[in-house]
C-alpha positions in Angstrom: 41.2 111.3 94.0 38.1 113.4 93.8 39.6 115.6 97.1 42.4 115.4 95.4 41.1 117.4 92.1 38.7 119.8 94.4 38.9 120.0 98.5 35.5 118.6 99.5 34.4 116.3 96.3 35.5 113.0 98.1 33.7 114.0 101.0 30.2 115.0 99.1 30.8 111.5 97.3 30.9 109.8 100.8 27.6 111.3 102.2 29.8 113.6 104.6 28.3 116.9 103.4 29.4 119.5 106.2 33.0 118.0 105.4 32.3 118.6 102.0 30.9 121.9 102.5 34.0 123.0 105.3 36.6 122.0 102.6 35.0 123.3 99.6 34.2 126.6 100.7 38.0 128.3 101.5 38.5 127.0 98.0 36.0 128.9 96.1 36.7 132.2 97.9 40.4 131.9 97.0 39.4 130.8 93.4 37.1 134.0 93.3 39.9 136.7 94.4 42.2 134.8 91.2 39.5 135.6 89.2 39.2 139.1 90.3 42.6 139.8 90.1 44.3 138.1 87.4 42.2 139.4 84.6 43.7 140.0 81.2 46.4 138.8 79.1 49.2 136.9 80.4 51.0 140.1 80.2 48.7 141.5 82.2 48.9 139.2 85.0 52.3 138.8 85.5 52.3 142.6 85.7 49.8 142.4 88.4 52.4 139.6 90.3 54.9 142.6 90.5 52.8 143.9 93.0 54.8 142.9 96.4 51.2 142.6 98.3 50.0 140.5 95.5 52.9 138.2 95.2 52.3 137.6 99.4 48.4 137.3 99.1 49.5 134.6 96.1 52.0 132.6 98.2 50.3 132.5 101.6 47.4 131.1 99.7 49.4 128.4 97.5 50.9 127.6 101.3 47.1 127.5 102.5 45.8 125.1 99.7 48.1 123.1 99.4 47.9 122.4 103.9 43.8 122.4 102.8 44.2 119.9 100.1 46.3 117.7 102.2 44.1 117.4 104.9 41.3 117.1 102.4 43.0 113.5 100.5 43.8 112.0 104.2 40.5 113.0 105.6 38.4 111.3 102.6 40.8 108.3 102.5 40.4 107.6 106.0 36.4 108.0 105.3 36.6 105.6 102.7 35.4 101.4 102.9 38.0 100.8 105.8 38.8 97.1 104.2 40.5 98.9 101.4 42.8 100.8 104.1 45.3 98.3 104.7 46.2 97.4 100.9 49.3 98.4 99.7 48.1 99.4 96.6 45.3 101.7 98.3 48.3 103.3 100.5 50.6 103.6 97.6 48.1 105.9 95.8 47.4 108.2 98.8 51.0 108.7 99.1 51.1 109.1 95.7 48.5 112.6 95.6 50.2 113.5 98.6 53.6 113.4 97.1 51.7 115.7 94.0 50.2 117.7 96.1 53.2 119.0 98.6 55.9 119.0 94.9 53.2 121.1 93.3 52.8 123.6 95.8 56.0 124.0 97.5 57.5 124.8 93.3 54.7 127.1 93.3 55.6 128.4 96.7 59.1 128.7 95.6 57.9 131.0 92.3 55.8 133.2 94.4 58.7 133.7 97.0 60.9 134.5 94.4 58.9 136.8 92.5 57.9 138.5 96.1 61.9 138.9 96.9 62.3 140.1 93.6 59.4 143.2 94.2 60.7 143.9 97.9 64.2 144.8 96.2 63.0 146.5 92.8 60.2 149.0 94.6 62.6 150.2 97.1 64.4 152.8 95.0 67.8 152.4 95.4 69.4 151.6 99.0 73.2 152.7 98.4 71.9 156.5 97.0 68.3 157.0 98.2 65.8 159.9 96.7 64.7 162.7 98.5 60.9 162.8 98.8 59.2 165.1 97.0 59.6 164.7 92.9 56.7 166.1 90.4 53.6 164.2 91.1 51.7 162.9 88.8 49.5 165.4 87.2 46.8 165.1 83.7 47.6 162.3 81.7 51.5 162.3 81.9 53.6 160.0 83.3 57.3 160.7 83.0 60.2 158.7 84.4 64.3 158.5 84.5 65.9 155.5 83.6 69.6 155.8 84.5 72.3 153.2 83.3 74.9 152.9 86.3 78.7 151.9 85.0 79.6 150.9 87.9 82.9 148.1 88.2 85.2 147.1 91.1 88.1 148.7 88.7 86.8 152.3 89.5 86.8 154.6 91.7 83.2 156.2 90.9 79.6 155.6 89.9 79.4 156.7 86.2 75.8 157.2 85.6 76.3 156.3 81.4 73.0 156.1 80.2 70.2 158.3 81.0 67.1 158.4 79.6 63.7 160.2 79.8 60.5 158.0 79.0 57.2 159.9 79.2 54.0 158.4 78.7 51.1 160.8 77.4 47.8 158.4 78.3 45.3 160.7 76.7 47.6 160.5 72.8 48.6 156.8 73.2 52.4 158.1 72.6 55.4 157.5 74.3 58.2 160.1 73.8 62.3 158.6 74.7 64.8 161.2 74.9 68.3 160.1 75.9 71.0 163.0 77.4 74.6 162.0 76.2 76.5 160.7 78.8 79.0 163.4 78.0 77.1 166.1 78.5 78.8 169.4 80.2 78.8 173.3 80.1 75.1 173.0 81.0 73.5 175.3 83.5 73.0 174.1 87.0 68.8 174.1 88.1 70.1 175.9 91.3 72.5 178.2 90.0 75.8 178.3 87.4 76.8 176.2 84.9 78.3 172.9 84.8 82.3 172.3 84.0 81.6 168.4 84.7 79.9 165.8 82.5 76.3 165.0 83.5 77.5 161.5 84.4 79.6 162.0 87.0 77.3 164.9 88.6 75.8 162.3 91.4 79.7 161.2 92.6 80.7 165.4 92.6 77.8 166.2 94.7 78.8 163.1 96.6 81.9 164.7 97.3 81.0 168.0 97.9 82.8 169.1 94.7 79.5 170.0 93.4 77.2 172.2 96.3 73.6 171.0 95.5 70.7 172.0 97.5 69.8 168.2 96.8 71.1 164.6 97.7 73.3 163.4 94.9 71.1 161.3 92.6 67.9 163.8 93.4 69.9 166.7 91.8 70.6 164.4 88.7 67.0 163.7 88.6 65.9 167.5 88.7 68.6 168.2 86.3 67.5 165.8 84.0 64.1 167.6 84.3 65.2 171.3 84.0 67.4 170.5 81.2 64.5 168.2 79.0 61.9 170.3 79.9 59.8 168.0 81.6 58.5 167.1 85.2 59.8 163.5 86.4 57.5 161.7 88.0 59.8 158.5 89.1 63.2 156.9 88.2 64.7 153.3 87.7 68.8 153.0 87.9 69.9 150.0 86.3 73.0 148.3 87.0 75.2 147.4 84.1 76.6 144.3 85.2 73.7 142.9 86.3 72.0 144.3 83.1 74.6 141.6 81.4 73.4 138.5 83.2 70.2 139.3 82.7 70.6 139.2 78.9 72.6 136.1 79.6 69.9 134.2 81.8 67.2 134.4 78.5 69.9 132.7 76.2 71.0 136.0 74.6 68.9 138.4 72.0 69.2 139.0 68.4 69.9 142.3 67.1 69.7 144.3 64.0 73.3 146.3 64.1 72.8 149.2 61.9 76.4 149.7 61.3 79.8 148.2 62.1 81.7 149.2 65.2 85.4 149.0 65.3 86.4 150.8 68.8 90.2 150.2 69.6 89.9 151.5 73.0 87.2 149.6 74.3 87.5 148.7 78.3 85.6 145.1 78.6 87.3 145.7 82.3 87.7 142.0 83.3 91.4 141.8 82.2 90.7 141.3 78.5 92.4 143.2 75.7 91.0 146.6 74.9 89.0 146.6 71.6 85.3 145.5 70.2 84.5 145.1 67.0 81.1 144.2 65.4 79.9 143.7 61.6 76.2 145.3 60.3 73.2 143.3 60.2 71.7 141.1 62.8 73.6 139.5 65.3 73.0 137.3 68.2 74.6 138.5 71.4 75.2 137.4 75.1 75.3 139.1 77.9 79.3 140.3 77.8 78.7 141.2 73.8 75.4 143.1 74.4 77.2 145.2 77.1 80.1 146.1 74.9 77.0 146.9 72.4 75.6 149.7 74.4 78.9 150.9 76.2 81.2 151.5 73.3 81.4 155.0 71.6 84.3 155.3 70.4 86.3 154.6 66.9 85.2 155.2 63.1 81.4 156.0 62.9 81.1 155.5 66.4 80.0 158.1 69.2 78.0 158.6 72.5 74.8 159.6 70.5 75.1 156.4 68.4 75.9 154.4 71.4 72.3 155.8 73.6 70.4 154.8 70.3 71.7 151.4 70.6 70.5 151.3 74.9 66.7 152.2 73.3 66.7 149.5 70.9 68.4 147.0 73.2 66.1 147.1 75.7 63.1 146.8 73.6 64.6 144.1 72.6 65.0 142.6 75.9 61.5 143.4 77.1 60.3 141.5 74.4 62.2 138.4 74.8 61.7 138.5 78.7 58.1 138.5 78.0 58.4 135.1 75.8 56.4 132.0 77.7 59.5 129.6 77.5 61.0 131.9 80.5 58.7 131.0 82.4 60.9 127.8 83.4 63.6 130.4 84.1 61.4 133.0 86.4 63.6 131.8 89.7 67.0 132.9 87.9 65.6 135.6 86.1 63.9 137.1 89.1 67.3 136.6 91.2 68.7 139.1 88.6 66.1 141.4 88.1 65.8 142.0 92.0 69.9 143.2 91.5 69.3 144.9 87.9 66.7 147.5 88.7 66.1 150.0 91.6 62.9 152.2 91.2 60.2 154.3 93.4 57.8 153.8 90.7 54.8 152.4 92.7 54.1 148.8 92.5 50.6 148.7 92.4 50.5 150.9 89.2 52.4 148.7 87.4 49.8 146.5 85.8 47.8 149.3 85.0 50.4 150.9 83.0 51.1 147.6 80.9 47.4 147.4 80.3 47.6 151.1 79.0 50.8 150.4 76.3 49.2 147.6 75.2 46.8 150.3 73.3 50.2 152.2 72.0 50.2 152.2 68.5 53.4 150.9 66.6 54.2 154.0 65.4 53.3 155.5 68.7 56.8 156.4 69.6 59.5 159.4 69.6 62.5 158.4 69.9 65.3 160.8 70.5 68.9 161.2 71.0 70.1 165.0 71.9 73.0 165.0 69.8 73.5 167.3 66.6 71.4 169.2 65.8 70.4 169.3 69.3 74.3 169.8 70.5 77.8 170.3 69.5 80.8 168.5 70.3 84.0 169.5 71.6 86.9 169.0 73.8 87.8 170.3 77.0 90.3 170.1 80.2 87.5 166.8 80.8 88.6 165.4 77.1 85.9 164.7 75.0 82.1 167.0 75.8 78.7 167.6 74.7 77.4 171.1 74.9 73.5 171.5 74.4 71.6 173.6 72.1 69.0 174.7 74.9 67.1 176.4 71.9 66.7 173.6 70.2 66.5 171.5 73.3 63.3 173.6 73.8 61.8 173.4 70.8 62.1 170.0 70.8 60.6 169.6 74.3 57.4 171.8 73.1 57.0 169.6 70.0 57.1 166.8 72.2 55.5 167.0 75.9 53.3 170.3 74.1 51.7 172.3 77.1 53.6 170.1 79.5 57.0 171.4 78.7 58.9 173.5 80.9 59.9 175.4 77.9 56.7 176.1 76.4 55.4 179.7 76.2 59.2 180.7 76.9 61.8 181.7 74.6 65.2 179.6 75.7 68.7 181.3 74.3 71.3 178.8 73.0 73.7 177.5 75.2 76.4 176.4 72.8 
C-alpha cells in the first residue's frame, strides 16, 4: 500500500533504502516538470495540454508511472514477512492496487492520447487546401488571425467559405477587436489587381478553378484579401467546419442563447432532406447542435440578413467557448476532442497557445469591439450573382484606423469609396 501511494515508501518502510531511493527518485523528477509546467488556473493548464509535445511528454510519463508503480507494489510485496505471501487475502489486495494502478493509468493514457491526436490534427493548418508560407509575422504587440466558417455539404458542388472573421488581439491595450466580412461580399478590388464580380465566399473554389488568376494558392489569396480589404496584417487562420461545428455543440448537451429577435426564414436549406424553413422566437433559447447551425446559417426572411446572421457566429461561439471550458466536460474530453480534431484546422502555433489564454484572462469585459461590416460600412444590392454586398472602403478605412490605430493598412492614407 505505501508503494502503492508513492514508488519507494514500502521499500524505505522495509529497511531496503537503495530500492527506496531507485523508485522514489523517477518520481519526483516527473512530479517536478508537472509543477513547472502546469502552473496556473485550470484554464491555463489545459491550454498548456494543447501543446502536441506536451500532450506526448504527459502520456509517455503516465505510461512510465504507471510500469514504475507496478513494479514498485510487486517488488515491496514480495519484500514483505513471506508467511503472509501465500494468504488469499494478502494476494487478493496486491491484485487489487494492481488492478488500480493499470485502470488508472491506461484511462489516463487514453485522455492524453486523445488530447495528443486531437493537437496533431488542429496544428496542421488544413490538409485538403494548405497555406502558402509566408503570412505577416508577428510584429509589436498585435496578434491578428482569420477564422473562416467552411459550408461545406455532400449536396454541393463547392466549398462556401460563409463566415469570416478577423480577431486581433492588441496585448499592450488589453482589447480585442472582431470584425466579420459578409459572406456576400462582391465588387471589391482584388490585392493583385481588378475588382471582384464574385462573392468573397466562393473566391477560394474560383481560384481553385482557375476562374479567378491569383498569384496565390486558393485559401492564401482569401487570407490576404481578407487583410487588404480590413486593413490589417494576419498573422494566422483557423477554418472551421460547419458540420462538425454542429456535433460539437451537440457533444456538451447544447447551449443557451439570448436570441435578440425572431427569425422566420422560408427558404432555409437544413440540407439533410428536411423541409425548407427555420423559424425561431426572441429571448433565450436552448439549442442543439442542428438548431444552433440553422442559428448562424440563416439570413434570409423578415428582419433577417447576412450582417445579422455574422453577429449571431460572434455571440455563438463565445458561447461555446464558455460552456466547453465548464469542469463537467471533463468526463466528455475523449468525444469532445474526437470532434475538435475534425472541427478546426489552424497554423497558429501550438506552443503559444497557453500563453495567449493567460494574456485574455487580463481582457477587461468591456475589452471588446465587435463589428459587423454591414451599413454603414456597405450597401446592398443585387446583381447577375443575386443578392451582394458592396463595401464602403472609406468607411472600411476609418473604421480600421479607429480600431488597429497605427497598425492599419489604411492609416495615414486617404481610401475613396467603393460603392
Amino acid at each position: 500500500m505505501l508503494s502503492f501511494l508513492w514508488p519507494g515508501l514500502g521499500q524505505a518502510y522495509t529497511g531496503h533504502r537503495g530500492q527506496a531511493l531507485l523508485f522514489t527518485l523517477p518520481v519526483l523528477g516527473a512530479a517536478a516538470w508537472a509543477v513547472h509546467s502546469f502552473q496556473g488556473s485550470l484554464k491555463l493548464v489545459a491550454a498548456r495540454f494543447l501543446d502536441p509535445k506536451i500532450a506526448f511528454i504527459a502520456l509517455v510519463l503516465v505510461i512510465f508511472l504507471g510500469l514504475w508503480r507496478f513494479l514498485a507494489v510487486t517488488a515491496a510485496f514480495r519484500q514483505g514477512d513471506g508467511r503472509l505471501h501465500a494468504r488469499a487475502g494478502e494476494r487478493f489486495a496486491l491484485g487489487l492496487l494492481l488492478v488500480a494502478i493499470v485502470a488508472t493509468h491506461a484511462g489516463g493514457a487514453f485522455y492524453l492520447w486523445s488530447t495528443y491526436s486531437m493537437d496533431t490534427r488542429i496544428f496542421s493548418g488544413d490538409p485538403s487546401d494548405p497555406v502558402e508560407p509566408g503570412m505577416a509575422p508577428v510584429s509589436g504587440s498585435r496578434i491578428t488571425i482569420m477564422l473562416a466558417g467552411l459550408d461545406e455539404y455532400s449536396t454541393r458542388s463547392e466549398s462556401l467559405y460563409d463566415s469570416i472573421m478577423v480577431v486581433s488581439f492588441d496585448r499592450t491595450t488589453k482589447r480585442v477587436a472582431m470584425v466579420s466580412v459578409p459572406r456576400d461580399t462582391a465588387g471589391f478590388p482584388y490585392y493583385f489587381g481588378g475588382t471582384s464580380k464574385i462573392k468573397i465566399n466562393a473566391l477560394p473554389t474560383y481560384v481553385r478553378n482557375g476562374w479567378v488568376k491569383s498569384p496565390d494558392q486558393p485559401v492564401t489569396t482569401l487570407i490576404k484579401e481578407v487583410s487588404f480589404l480590413v486593413g490589417i496584417d494576419i498573422n494566422y487562420y483557423a477554418v472551421m467546419d460547419l458540420a462538425s461545428f454542429s456535433r460539437m455543440i451537440d457533444l456538451v448537451g447544447g447551449i443557451d442563447i439570448n436570441v435578440a429577435s425572431a427569425i422566420n426564414d422560408p427558404s432555409y436549406d437544413w440540407l439533410d432532406g428536411s423541409p425548407y424553413g427555420f423559424k425561431m422566437a426572441a429571448g433565450m433559447r436552448h439549442m442543439n447542435g442542428r438548431t444552433a447551425l440553422a442559428y448562424v446559417r440563416s439570413r434570409h426572411g423578415s428582419g433577417n440578413n447576412d450582417w445579422q446572421r455574422a453577429s449571431r457566429q460572434q455571440q455563438l461561439l463565445v458561447a461555446l467557448e464558455q460552456k466547453m471550458a465548464s469542469p463537467e466536460m471533463l468526463f466528455k474530453l475523449p468525444q469532445l476532442t474526437d470532434a475538435a480534431g475534425s472541427l478546426v484546422h489552424t497554423n497558429f502555433p501550438a506552443g503559444q497557445v497557453a500563453d495567449m489564454v493567460s494574456e485574455a484572462d487580463s481582457i477587461p469585459a468591456d475589452g471588446y469591439d465587435r463589428v459587423v461590416l454591414g451599413p454603414p460600412y456597405s450597401v446592398s444590392g443585387t446583381s447577375s450573382i443575386a443578392y451582394t454586398s458592396c463595401l464602403k472602403l472609406d468607411k472600411v478605412a476609418a473604421l480600421s484606423v479607429k480600431l488597429f490605430g497605427s497598425d492599419s493598412k489604411y492609416s495615414g492614407k486617404k481610401q475613396p469609396a467603393t460603392c
